[in-house]
C-alpha positions as CSV (number, residue, x, y, z in Angstrom):
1,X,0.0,0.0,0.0
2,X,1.2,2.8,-1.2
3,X,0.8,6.4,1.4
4,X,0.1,9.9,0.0
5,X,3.3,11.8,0.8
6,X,3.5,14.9,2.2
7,X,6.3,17.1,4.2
8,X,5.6,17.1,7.8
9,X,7.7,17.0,11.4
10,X,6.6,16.9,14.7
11,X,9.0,18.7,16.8
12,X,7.2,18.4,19.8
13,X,3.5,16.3,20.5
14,X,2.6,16.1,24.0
15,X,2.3,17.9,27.7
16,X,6.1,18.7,27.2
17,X,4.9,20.7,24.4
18,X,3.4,20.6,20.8
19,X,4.8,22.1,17.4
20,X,3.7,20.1,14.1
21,X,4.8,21.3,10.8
22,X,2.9,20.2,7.9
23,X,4.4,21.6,4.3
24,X,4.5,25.5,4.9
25,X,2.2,25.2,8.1
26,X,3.1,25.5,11.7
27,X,0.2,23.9,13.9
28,X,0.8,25.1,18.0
29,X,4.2,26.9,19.4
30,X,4.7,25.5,22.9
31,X,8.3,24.3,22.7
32,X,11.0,27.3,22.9
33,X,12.1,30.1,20.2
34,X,15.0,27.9,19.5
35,X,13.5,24.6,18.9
36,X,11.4,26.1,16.1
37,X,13.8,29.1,14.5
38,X,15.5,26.7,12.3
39,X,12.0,25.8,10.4
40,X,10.3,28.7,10.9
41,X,12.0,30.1,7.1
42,X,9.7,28.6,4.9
43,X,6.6,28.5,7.2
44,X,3.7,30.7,5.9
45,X,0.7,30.2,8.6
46,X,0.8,29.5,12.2
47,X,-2.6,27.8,13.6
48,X,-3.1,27.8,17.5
49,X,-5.6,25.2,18.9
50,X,-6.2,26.5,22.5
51,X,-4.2,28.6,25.0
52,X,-2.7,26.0,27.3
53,X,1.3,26.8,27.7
54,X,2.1,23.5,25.8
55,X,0.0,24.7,23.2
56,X,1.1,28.4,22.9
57,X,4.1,29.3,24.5
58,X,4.1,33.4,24.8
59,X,7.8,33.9,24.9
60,X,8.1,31.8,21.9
61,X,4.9,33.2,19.8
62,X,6.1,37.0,20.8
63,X,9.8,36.0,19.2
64,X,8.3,34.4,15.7
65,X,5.8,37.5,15.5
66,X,9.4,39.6,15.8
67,X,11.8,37.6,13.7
68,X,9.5,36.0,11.0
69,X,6.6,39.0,10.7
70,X,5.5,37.6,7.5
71,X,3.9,34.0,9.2
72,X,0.6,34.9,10.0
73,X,-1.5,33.6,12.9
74,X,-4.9,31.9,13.2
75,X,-6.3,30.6,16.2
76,X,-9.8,31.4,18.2
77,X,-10.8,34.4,20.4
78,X,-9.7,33.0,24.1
79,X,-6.2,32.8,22.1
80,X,-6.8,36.5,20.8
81,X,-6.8,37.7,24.9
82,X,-3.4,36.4,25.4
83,X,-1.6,37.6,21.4
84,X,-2.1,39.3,18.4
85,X,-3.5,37.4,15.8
86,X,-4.4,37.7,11.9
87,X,-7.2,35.9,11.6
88,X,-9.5,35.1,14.5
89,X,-11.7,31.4,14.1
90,X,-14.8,30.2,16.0
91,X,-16.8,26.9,15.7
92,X,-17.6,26.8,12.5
93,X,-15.5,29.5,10.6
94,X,-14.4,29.2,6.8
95,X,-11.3,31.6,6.0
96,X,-10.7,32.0,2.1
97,X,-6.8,31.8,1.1
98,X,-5.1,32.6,-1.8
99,X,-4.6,28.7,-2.5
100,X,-6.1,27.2,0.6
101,X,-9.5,27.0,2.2
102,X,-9.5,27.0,5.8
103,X,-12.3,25.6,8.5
104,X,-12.4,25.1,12.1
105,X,-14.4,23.0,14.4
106,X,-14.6,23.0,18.2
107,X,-12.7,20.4,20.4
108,X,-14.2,19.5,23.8
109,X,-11.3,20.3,26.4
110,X,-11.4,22.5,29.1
111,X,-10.8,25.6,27.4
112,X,-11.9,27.0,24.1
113,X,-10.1,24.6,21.8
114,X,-10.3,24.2,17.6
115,X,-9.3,21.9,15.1
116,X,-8.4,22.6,11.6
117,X,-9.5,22.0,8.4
118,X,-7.1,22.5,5.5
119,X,-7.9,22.2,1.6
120,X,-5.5,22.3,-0.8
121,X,-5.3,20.8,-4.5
122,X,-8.3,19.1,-3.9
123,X,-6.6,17.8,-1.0
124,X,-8.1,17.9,2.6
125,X,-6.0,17.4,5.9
126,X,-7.3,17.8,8.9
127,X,-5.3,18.5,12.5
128,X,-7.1,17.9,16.0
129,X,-5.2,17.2,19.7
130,X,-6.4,18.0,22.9
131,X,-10.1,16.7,22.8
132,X,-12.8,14.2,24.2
133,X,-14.0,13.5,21.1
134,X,-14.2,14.1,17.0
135,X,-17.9,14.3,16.6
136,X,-17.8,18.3,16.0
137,X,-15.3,17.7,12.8
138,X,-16.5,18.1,9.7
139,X,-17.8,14.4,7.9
140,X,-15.8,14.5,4.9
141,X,-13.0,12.3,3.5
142,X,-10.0,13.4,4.6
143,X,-6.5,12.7,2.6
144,X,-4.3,13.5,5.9
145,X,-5.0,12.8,9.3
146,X,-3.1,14.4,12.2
147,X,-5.2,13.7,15.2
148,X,-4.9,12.7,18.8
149,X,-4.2,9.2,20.3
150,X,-3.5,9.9,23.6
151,X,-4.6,6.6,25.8
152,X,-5.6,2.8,25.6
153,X,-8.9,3.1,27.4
154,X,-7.9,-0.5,29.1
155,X,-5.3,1.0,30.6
156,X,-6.5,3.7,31.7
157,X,-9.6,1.9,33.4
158,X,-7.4,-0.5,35.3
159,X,-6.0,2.8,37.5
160,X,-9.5,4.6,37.2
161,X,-10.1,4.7,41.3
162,X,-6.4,4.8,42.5
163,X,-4.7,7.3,39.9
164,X,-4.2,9.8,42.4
165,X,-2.5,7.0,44.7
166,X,-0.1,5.9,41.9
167,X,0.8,9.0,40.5
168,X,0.2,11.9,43.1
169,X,-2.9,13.4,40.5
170,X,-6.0,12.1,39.1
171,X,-4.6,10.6,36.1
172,X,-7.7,9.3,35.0
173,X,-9.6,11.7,35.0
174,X,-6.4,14.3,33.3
175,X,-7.2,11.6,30.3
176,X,-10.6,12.2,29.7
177,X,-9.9,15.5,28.3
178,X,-8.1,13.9,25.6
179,X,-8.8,11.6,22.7
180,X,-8.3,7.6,23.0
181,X,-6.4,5.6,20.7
182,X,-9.2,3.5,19.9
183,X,-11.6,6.8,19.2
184,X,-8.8,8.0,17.3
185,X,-8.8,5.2,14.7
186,X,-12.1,4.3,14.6
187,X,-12.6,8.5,13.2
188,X,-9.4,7.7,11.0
189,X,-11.3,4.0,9.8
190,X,-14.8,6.1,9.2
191,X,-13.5,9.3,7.6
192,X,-10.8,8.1,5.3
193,X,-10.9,9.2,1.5
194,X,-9.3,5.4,1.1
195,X,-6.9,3.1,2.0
196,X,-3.8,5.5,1.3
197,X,-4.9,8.2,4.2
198,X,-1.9,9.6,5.7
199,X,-3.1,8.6,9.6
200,X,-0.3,10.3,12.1
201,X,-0.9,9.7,15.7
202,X,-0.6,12.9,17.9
203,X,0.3,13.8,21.9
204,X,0.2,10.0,22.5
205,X,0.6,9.4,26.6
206,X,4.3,8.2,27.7
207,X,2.3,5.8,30.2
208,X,-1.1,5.0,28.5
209,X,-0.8,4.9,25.1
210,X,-2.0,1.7,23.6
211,X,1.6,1.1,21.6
212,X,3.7,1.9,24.5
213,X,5.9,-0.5,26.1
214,X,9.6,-0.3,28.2
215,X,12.1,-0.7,26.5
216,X,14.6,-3.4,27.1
217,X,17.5,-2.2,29.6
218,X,20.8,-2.9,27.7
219,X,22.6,-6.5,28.7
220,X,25.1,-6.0,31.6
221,X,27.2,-7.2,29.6
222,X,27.7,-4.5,26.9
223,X,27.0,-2.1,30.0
224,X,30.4,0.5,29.6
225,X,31.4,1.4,33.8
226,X,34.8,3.1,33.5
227,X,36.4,1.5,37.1
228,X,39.5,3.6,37.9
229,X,41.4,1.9,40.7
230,X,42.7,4.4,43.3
231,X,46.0,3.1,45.2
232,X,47.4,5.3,48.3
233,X,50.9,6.3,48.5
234,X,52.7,5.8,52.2
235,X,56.1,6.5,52.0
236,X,56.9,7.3,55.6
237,X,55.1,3.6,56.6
238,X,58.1,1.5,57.4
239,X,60.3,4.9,59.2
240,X,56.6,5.3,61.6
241,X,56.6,1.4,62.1
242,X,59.5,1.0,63.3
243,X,59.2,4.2,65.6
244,X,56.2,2.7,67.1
245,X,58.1,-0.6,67.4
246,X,60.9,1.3,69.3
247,X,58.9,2.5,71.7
248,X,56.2,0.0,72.1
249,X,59.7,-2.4,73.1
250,X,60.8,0.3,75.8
251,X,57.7,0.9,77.3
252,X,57.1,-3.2,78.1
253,X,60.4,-3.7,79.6
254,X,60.4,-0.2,81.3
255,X,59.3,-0.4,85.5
256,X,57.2,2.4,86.4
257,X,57.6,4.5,89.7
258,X,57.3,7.8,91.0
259,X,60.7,9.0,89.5
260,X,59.7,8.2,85.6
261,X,55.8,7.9,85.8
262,X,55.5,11.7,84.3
263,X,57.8,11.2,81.3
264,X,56.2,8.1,80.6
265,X,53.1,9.7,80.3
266,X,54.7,12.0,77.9
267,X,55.6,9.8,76.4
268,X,52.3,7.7,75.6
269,X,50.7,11.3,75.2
270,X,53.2,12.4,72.5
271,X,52.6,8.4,70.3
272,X,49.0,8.3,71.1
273,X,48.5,11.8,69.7
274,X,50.1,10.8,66.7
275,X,48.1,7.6,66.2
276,X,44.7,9.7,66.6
277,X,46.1,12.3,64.1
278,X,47.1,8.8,61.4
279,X,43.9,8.0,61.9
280,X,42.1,11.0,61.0
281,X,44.1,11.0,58.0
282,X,43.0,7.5,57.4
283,X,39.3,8.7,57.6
284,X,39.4,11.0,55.0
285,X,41.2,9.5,52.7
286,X,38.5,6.5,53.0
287,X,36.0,8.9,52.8
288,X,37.6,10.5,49.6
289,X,37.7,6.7,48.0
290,X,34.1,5.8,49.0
291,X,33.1,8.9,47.2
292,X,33.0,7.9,44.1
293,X,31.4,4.7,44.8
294,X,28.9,6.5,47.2
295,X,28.2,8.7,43.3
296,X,27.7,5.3,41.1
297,X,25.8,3.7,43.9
298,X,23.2,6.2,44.5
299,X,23.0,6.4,40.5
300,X,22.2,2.2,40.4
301,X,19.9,2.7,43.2
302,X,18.1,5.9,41.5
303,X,17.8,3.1,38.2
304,X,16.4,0.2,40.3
305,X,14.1,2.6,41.9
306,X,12.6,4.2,38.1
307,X,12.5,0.5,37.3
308,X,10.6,-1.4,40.5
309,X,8.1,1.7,40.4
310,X,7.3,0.6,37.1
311,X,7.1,-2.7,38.0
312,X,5.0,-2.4,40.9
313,X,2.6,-0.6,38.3
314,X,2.0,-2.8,35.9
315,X,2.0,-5.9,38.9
316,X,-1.0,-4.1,40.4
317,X,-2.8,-4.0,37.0
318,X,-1.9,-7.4,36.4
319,X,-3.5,-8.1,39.7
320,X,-6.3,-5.9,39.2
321,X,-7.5,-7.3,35.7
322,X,-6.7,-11.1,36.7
323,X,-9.3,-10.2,39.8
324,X,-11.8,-8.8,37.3
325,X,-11.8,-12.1,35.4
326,X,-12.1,-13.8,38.0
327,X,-15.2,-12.3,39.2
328,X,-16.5,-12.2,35.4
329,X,-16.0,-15.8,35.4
330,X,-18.0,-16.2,38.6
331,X,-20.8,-14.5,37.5
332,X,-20.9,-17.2,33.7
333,X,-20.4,-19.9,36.5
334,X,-23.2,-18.5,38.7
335,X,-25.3,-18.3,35.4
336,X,-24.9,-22.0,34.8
337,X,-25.5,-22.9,38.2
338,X,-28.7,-20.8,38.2
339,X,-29.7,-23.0,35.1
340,X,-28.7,-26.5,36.3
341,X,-30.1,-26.1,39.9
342,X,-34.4,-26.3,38.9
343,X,-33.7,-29.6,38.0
344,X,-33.0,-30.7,41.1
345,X,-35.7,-31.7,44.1
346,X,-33.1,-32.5,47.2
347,X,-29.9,-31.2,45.9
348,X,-31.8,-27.7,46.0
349,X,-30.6,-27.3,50.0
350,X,-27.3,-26.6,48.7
351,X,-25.8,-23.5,48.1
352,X,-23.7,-21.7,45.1
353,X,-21.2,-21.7,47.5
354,X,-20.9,-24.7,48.6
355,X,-20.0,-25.7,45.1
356,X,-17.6,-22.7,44.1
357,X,-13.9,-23.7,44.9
358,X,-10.5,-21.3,44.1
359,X,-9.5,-23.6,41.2
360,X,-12.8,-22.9,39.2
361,X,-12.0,-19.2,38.3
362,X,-8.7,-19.8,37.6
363,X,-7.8,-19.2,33.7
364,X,-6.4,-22.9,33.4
365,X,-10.0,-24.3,34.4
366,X,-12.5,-23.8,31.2
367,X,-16.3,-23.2,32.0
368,X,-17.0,-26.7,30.0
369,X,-14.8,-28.2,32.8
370,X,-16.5,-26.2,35.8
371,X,-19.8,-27.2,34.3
372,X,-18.9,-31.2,34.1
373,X,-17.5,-31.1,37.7
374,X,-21.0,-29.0,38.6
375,X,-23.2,-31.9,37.0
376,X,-21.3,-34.7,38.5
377,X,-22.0,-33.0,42.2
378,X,-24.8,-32.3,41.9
379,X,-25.9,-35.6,40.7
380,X,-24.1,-36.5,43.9
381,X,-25.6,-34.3,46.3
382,X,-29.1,-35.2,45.0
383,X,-28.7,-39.0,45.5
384,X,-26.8,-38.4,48.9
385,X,-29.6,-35.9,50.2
386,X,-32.6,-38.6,48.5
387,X,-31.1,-41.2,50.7
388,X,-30.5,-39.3,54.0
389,X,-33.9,-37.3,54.0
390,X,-35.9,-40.9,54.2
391,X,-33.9,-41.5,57.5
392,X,-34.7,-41.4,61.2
393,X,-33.3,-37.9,62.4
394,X,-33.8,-36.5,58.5
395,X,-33.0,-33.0,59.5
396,X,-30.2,-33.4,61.9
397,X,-28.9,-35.5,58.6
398,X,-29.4,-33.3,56.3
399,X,-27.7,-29.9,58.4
400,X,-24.6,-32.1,58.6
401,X,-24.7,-33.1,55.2
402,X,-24.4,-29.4,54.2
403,X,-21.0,-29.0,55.9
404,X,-19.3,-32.5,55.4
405,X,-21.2,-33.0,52.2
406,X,-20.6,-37.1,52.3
407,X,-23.4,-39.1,53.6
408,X,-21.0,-41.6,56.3
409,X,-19.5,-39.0,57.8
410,X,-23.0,-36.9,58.1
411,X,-24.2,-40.4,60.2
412,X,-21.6,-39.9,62.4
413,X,-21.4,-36.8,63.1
414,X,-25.0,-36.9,63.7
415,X,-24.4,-40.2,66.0
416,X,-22.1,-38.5,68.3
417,X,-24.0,-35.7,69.0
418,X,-27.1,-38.1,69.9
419,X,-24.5,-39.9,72.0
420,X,-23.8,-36.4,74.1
421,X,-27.1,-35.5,73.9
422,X,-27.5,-38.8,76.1
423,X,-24.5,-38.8,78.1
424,X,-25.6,-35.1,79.7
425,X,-29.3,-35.9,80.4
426,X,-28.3,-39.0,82.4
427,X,-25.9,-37.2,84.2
428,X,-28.6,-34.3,85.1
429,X,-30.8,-37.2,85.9
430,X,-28.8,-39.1,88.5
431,X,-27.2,-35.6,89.7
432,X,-28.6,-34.9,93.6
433,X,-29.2,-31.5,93.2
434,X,-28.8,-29.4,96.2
435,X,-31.2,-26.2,96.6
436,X,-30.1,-24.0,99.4
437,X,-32.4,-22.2,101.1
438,X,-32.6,-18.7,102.4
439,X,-34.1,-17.5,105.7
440,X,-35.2,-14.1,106.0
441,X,-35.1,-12.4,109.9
442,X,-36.5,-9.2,110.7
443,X,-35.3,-7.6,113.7
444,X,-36.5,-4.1,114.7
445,X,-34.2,-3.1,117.6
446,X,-30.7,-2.0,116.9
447,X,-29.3,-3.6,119.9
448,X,-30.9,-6.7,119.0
449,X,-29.7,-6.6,115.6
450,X,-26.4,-6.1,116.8
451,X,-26.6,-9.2,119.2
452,X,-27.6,-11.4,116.4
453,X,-24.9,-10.1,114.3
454,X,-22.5,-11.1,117.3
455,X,-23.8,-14.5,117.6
456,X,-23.5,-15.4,113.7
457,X,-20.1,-14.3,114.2
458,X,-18.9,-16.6,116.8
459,X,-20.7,-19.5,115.1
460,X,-19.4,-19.4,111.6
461,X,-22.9,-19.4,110.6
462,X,-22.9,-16.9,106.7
463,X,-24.7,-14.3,106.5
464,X,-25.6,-10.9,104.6
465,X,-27.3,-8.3,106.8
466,X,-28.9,-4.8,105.2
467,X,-30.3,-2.2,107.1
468,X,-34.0,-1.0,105.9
């Protein structure tokens, strides 16, 4: 397939700033004066789609008007407030050229925002970024497309609740002022004059767009580190060793007493002085080694850090999505179960739950092989559940059945709690239950009262006594 050809760059397409030069046509200025000079010489008409920085960069736009007065501008009235332009667009303007025709459309962003419609030689090209949707442009048949693609909209659903967490701002919601990549081609798909339609992809996200993926780090192997191995020049090493020699020798055969004891403190003042001031030295020059390595280390660490971020990311949408099919496949295995279950008189006491297991929504176990396994119990469970309901103690039979779901060990369990049942009401039964009773005096004098008190006392006899 062959593609129409026509002269274009993009110099910049995205939040770090948009310039797009199409033949002698400069679409947006928000990149600096000296990105652009170079191929702003041949450059005849500068469109502005909206006033955002990244869009229309002031500085830059004042500089071109200076340098290059002969490009004129067209862009829309909330542009107008912030430069001087030559031509002023709304929704639906048509500007007459000498050998163009020019239209514009509105965008839906969060400022006043306009695409472009350019014919020439029977030729149309149309140029659109920063906008929910394309269903303001023009339906024609375009020959060149140069729209946005920001975002896959799978992506961008899987971090729809916990952008802000991820990424310190609502991501998700920053994407819905743009155009998908999906939207994006199905307008490119609908609108196309035929199959050799120029279709370039604008401001497409570094973390959402549908094409984007990380790069491969290069293989350690072919990694250049330029190692520079330090070495530390002692001359004096052997004349201090064997001064520290000397007089660690004199000091072990020397007797100390009150005649020497303050020179020998000068002396170990003096050698101990010099050791502390070695040492320093030592410090710094370990210091001034580990430098360096401190530098790379912090530099691999800064690497692995860029790198697990990432791969915490896409772990937690791995996670997320797997647990969304997983609850999708529930609700298909609750929808067969919802089926199979009316056929069923007994095995009816059962629950959903009682059948779902792990393994079923697990991407290795189809739905044909859930729904065998489903069948098979509950051809079980209705033939177990047949059997035990025409019993002695049907009920109690039954209950168990739910949680040990096989019919001997439902017996049993049932059988041992008969067995207790039995065990306790014969012990109540031969028990010689003791009731206490409780007398109740009332005795109206206080001495009295006290006197009784007294005698309870002395004959261990218990007792509560309240005054009314």
């Amino acid at each position: 397939m062959l593609v129409r050809i026509i002269d274009y760059k993009i110099i910049g397409s995205g939040s770090k700033g948009n310039a797009v030069i199409i033949d002698d046509m400069l679409f947006d200025c928000g990149l600096s004066y000296n990105k652009l000079k170079d191929d702003l010489y041949d450059i005849k008409y500068l469109f502005v789609t909206h006033r955002h920085s990244d869009h229309l960069n002031v500085k830059t736009y004042q500089k071109i008007l200076k340098d290059f007065p002969r490009i004129k501008t067209i862009a829309n009235y909330d542009v107008a407030r912030l430069v001087h332009l030559d031509e002023m667009v709304g929704d639906m303007t048509k500007i007459e050229l000498k050998d163009r025709i020019i239209e514009s459309f509105p965008c839906i962003h969060d400022v006043p925002c306009h695409g472009f419609v350019v014919t020439k030689d029977d030729k149309k090209l149309i140029y659109a970024t920063d906008t929910q949707s394309l269903e303001h442009a023009p339906k024609v048949k375009y020959d060149y497309f140069f729209i946005e693609s920001n975002y896959d909209e799978k992506k961008i659903e899987l971090i729809r609740n916990k952008s802000k967490k991820l990424y310190g701002y609502d991501a998700w919601q920053g994407a819905m002022r743009h155009l998908s990549s999906q939207k994006s081609r199905v307008f490119y798909f609908m609108n196309r004059k035929d199959r050799e339609s120029l279709y370039i992809e604008l401001h497409k996200s570094s973390r959402f767009y549908w094409g984007k993926k990380m790069n491969e780090l290069k293989e350690l192997d072919n990694l250049k580190i330029d190692l520079q191995v330090g070495s530390i020049d002692f001359p004096e090493y052997d004349n201090l060793l064997a001064q520290a020699t000397e007089i660690a020798e004199y000091l072990k055969t020397l007797e100390v007493n009150e005649d020497n004891i303050k020179e020998n403190k000068k002396i170990l003042a003096q050698a101990n002085k010099a050791i502390k001031e070695l040492n320093d030295r030592r410090i710094k020059i370990k210091m001034a080694i580990l430098e360096p390595y401190d530098d790379f280390a912090k530099k691999v660490k800064n690497i692995e850090r860029i790198v697990k971020e990432a791969d915490e990311l896409v772990r937690s949408q791995v996670r997320d999505l797997e647990e969304k099919e997983r609850e999708e496949k529930k609700v298909q295995i609750q929808e067969i179960w919802d089926k199979r279950i009316g056929a069923y008189e007994y095995a009816k006491v059962m629950t959903f739950g009682d059948f779902l297991e792990s393994k079923h929504l697990n991407k290795t176990t189809t739905l044909k092989k859930v729904e065998d396994e489903m069948v098979e119990t509950l051809e079980k469970w209705e033939k177990d559940l047949k059997l035990l309901s025409g019993m002695e103690d049907a009920k109690d039979l039954i209950c168990a059945y739910s949680f040990t779901q096989d019919v001997t060990e439902a017996m049993n369990r049932v059988a041992i709690d008969k067995e207790e049942i039995k065990r306790r009401e014969e012990i109540l039964k031969n028990e010689d239950l003791e009731v206490k009773k409780i007398y109740i005096f009332k005795i109206k004098d206080e001495k009295d009262a006290k006197l009784a008190e007294m005698l309870l006392k002395e004959n261990n006899i218990e007792f509560d006594m309240e005054e009314m």
